[in-house]
C-alpha positions in Angstrom: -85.4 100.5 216.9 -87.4 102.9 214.5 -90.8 102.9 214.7 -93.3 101.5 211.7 -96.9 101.6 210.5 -97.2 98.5 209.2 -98.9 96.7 212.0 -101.8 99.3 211.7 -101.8 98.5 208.3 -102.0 95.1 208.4 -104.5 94.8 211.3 -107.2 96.9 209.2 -105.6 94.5 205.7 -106.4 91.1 208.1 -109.4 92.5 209.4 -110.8 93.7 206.3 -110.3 90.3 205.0 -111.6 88.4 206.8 -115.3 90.3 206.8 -114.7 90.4 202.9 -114.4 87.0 203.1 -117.6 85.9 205.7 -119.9 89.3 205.3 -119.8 89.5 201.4 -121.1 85.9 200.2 -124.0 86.0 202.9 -125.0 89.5 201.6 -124.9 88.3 198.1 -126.8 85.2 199.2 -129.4 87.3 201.0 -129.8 90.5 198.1 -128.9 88.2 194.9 -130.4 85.0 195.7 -133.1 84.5 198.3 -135.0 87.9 198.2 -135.9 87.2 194.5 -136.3 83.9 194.6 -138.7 84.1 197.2 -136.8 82.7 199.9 -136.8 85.7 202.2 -140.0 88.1 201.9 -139.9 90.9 200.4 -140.9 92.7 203.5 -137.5 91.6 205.2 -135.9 93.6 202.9 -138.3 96.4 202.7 -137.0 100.3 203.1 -138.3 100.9 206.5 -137.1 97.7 208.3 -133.4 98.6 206.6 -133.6 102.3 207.6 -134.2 101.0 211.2 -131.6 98.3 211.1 -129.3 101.2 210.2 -130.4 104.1 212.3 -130.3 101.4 215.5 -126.7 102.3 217.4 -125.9 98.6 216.4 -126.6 98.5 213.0 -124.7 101.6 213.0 -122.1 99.6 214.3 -122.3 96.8 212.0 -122.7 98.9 209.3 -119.5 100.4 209.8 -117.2 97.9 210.2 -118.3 96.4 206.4 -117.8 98.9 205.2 -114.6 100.4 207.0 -112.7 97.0 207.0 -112.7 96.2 203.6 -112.0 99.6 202.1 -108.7 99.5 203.7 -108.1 95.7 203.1 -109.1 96.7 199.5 -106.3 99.6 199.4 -104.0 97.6 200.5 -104.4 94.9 197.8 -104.2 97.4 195.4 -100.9 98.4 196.4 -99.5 95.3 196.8 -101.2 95.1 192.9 -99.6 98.1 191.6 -96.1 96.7 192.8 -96.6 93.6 191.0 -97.5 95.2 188.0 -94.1 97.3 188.4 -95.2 100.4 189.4 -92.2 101.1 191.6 -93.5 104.7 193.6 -94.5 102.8 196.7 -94.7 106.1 198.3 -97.4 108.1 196.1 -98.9 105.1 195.3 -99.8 104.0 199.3 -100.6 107.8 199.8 -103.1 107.8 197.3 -105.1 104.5 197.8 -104.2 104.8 201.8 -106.0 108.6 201.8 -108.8 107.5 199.5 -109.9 104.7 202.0 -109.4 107.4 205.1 -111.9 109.8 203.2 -114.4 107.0 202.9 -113.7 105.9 206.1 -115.0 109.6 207.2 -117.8 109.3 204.5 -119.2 106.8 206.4 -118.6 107.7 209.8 -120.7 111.3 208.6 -123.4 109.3 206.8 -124.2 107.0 209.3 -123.9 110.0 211.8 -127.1 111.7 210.0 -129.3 109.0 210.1 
């Protein structure tokens, strides 16, 4: 039986969509909505309390996984995309959008590494 990928792939698609789909509205909720409308001080928010949310080893964490997941979830969809639009090089296609979400994968990991 040869071997395949795919389960990788669609672990990190799954995975990526399903904090796309619960981390996104809450962040727009929190940034869009109840910052300036008063809901949420403006201190909550403030640089220094999010610098050291994210230079804490768990907000590192946290950090990571929203923005590692979707990345790949998002290449992914874009492939899928690209097929159904009839671009039929599957090949260069997945190549590009799969390496493009492996260097912002190791963006991240070297950002939040500095803080």
């Amino acid at each position: 039986m040869a071997k395949s990928h795919k389960p990788i792939i669609w672990g990190l698609f799954a995975g990526g969509g399903m904090v796309s789909a619960f981390v996104t509205p809450v962040m727009i909720l929190i940034t869009g909505l109840a910052v300036p409308f008063h809901l949420i001080s403006r201190e909550a928010m403030s640089y220094d309390r999010v610098h050291a949310f994210a230079s804490n080893p768990i907000g590192k964490l946290l950090l990571f996984v929203v923005i590692f997941l979707p990345a790949w979830h998002a290449a992914h969809r874009l492939r899928i995309t690209a097929h159904d639009f009839g671009l039929r090089q599957d090949i260069p296609i997945a190549v590009v959008l799969y390496v493009t979400a492996a260097v912002g994968t190791i963006m991240t990991i070297s950002a939040l590494l500095k803080m």
